[in-house]
C-alpha positions as CSV (number, residue, x, y, z in Angstrom):
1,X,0.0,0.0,0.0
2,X,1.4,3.5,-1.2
3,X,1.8,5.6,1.5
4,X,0.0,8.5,2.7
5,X,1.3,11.9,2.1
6,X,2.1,14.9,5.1
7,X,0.3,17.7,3.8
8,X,0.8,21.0,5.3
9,X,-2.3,23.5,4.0
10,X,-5.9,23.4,5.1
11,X,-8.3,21.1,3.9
12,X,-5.7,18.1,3.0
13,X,-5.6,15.2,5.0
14,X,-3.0,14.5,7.4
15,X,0.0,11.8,7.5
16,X,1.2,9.0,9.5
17,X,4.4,8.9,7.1
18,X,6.9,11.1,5.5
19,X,10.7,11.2,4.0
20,X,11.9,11.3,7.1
21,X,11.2,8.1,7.8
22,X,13.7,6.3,6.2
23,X,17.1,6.8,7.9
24,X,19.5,9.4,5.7
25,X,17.3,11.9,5.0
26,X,19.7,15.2,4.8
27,X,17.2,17.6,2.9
28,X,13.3,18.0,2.6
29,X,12.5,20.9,0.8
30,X,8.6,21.5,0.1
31,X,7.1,24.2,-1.5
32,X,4.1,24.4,0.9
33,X,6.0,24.9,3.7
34,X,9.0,26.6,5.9
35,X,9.0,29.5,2.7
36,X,10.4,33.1,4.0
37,X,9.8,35.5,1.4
38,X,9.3,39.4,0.4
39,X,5.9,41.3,-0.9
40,X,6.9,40.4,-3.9
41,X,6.8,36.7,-3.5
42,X,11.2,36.6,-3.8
43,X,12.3,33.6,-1.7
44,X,14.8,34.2,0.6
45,X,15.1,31.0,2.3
46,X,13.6,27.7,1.5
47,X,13.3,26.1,4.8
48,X,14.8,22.2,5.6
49,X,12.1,20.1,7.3
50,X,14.3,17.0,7.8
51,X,15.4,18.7,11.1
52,X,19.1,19.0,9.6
53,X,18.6,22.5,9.4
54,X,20.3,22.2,5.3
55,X,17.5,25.8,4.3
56,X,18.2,26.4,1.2
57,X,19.0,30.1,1.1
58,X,19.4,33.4,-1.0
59,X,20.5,36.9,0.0
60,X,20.5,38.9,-3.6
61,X,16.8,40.0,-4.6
62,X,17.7,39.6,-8.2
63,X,18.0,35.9,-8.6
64,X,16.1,35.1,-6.0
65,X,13.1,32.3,-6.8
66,X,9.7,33.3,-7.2
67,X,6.8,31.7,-5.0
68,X,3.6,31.5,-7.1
69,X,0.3,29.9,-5.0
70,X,-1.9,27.1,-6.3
71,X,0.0,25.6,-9.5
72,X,0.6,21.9,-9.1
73,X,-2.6,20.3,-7.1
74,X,-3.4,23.2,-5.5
75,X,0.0,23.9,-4.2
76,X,2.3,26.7,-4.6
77,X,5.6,26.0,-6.4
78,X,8.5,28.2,-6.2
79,X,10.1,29.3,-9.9
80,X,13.7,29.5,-11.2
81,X,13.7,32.8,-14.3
82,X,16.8,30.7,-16.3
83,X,18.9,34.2,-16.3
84,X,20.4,34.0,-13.2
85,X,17.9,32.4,-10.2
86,X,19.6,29.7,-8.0
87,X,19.4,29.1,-4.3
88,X,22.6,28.0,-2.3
89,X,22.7,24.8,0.0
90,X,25.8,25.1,2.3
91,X,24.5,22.3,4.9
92,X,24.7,19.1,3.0
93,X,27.7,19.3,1.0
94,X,29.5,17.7,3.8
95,X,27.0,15.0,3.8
96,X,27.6,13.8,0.5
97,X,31.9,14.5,-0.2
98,X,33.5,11.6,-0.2
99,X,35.1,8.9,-2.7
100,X,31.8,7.2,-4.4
101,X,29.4,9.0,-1.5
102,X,26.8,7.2,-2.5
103,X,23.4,9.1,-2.5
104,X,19.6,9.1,-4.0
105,X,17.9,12.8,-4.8
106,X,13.9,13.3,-5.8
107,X,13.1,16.4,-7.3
108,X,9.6,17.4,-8.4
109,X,9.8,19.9,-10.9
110,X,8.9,21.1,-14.2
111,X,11.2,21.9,-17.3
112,X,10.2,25.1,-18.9
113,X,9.8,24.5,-23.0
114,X,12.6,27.2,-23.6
115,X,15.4,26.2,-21.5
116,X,18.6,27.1,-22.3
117,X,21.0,24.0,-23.6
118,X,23.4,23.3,-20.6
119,X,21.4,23.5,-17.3
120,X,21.2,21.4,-14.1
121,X,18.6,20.8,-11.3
122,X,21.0,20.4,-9.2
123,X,24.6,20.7,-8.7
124,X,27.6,20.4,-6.2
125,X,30.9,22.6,-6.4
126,X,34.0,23.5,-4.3
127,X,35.9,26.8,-4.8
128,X,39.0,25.1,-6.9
129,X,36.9,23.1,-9.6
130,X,34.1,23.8,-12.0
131,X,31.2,22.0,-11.3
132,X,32.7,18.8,-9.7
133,X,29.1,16.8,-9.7
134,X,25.6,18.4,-11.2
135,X,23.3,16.9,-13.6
136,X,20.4,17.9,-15.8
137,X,18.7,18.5,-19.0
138,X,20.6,19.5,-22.0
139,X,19.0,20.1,-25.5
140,X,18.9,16.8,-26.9
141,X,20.2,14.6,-23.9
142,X,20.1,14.5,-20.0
143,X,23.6,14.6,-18.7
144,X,25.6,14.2,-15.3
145,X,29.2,14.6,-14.4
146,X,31.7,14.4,-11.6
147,X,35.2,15.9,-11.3
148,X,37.0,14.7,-8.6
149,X,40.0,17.0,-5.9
150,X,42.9,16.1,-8.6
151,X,40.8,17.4,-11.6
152,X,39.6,13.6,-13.0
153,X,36.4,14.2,-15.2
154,X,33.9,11.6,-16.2
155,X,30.3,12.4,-17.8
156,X,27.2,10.2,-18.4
157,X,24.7,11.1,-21.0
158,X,21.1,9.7,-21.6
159,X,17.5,10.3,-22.8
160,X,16.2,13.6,-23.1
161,X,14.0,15.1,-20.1
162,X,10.9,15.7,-20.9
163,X,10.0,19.6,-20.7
164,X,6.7,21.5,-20.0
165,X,5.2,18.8,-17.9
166,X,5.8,17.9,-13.8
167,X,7.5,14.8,-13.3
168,X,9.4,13.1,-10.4
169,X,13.3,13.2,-11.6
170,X,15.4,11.1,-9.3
171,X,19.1,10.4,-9.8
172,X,21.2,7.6,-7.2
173,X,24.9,7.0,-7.5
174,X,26.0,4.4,-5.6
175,X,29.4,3.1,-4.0
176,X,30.8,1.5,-6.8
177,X,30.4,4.9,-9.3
178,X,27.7,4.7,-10.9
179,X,24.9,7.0,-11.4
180,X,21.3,6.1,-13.0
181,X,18.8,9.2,-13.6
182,X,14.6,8.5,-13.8
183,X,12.0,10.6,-15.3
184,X,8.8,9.1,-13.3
185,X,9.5,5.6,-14.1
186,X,11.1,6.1,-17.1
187,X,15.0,5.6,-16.9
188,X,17.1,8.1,-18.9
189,X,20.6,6.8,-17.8
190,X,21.4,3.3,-17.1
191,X,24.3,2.5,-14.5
192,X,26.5,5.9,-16.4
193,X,30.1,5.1,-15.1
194,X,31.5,8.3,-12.9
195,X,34.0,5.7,-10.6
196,X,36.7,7.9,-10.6
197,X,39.0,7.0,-8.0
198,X,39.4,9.7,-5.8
199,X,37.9,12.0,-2.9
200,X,35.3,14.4,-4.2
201,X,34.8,17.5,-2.0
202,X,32.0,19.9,-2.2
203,X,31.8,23.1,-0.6
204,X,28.0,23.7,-1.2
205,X,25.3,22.9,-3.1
206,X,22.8,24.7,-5.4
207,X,20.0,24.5,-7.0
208,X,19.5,25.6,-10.8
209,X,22.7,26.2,-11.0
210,X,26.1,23.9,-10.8
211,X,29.5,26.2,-10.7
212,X,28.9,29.4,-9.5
213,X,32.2,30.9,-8.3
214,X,34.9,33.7,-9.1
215,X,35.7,31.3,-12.3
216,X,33.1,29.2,-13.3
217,X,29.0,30.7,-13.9
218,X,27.3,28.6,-16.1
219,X,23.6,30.5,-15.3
220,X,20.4,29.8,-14.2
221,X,17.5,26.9,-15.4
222,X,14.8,27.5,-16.4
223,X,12.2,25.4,-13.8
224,X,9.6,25.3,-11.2
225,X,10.2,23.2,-8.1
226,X,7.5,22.0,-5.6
227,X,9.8,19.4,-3.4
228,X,13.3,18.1,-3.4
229,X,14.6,14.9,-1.2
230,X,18.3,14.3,-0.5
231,X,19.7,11.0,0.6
232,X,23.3,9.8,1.8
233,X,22.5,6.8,0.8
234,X,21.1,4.9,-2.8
235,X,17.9,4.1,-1.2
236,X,16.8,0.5,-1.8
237,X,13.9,-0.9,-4.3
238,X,11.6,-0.6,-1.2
239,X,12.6,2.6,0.5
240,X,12.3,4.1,-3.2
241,X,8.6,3.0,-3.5
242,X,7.9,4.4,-0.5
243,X,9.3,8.1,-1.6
244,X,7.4,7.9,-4.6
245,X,4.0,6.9,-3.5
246,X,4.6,9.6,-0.6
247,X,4.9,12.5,-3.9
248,X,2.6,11.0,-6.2
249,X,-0.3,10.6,-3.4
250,X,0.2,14.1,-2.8
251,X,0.4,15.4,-6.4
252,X,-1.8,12.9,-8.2
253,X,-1.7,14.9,-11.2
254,X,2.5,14.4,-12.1
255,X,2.1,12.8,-15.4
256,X,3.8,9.7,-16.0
């Protein structure tokens, strides 16, 4: 049985099960929930309910996310403009350095129809390197790469992501180096070989954005987000189900 979802506005049901239930949860970001913004609807922090206290944050009003009420199932969703929008995730970087750190990340989200060529969801950097682990959609593929301390580079490309529409993207990379990316229940990238020996250290994360430093700015994507899950772990078959009946109980119109 799928589990029920934790809803957080009026009128939806209440839960007896959410992400942090399964052990390694180091982000829960939710668009309904722990949002600080301005009067214009600019989001400066994008509170962690995982209790690890990883907000995702933003300090410049010019490329902060926009929060827009009632677009996915009645919930609000918070927007990314693809110029120069991203939102920094200091917190969990630590969480996930390491040689092969294996981990498992859900994002719900939307790919605008126009977005630029070379743009991630999601990506990890420290201050020597550009981008040493992000992936995302690129024009005619989805892609994702990892660049370890000593400057080794390996890439995995796959099936395009489909754009306009909400789906459930999930990407795991496990111990042994490699990395496998869904769209729903469709699989883009199939066991993509980034074992690179040696220790990959991030400084912070970001989102929409995946080397942002006094070198490397590769912009903004073009997206709306309504929840993204972060685990140190590559979650099991089981654990995996239970994530995705949690997000597609709770937004029963994500397309499959």
């Amino acid at each position: 049985m799928s589990p029920l979802p934790l809803f957080g506005r009026t009128g939806h049901p209440t839960a007896v099960w959410n992400p942090t239930n399964i052990s390694g949860c180091v982000l829960w970001l939710r668009s309904d929930l722990g949002i600080t913004m301005d009067g214009s609807n600019r989001v400066g922090t994008w509170a962690d309910q995982s209790e690890n206290e990883n907000n995702a944050t933003q300090d410049t009003d010019a490329i902060k996310f926009l929060w827009i009420d009632d677009q996915l199932d009645g919930y609000p969703i918070l927007r990314s403009d693809g110029v120069d929008d991203s939102m920094f995730i200091g917190g969990i970087a630590s969480a996930l350095s390491g040689e092969n750190k294996p981990f498992t990340i859900y994002i719900v989200g939307k790919i605008a129809s126009d977005v630029g060529a070379d743009c991630s969801w999601f990506g990890m950097q420290n201050t020597g390197s550009a981008g040493p682990l992000h992936w995302g959609p690129r024009l005619v593929d989805s892609y994702c790469a990892r660049r370890t301390d000593a400057g080794s580079f390996l890439s995995a490309t796959g099936t395009a992501m489909t754009k306009g529409s909400w789906k459930i993207f999930r990407v795991q990379f496990g111990s042994d180096g490699l990395i496998n990316l869904w769209e729903n229940a469709t699989q883009l990238i199939t066991n993509g070989n980034l074992n690179s020996a040696g220790t990959v250290t991030f400084d912070i994360a970001l989102l929409c954005n995946y080397g942002q430093n006094v070198s490397y700015d590769y912009g903004s994507m073009k997206a709306d987000f309504a929840s993204v899950i972060i685990y140190d772990s590559a979650l099991s078959v089981a654990d995996d189900s239970l994530v995705k009946g949690y997000l597609q109980n709770k937004y029963p119109s994500l397309t499959t």
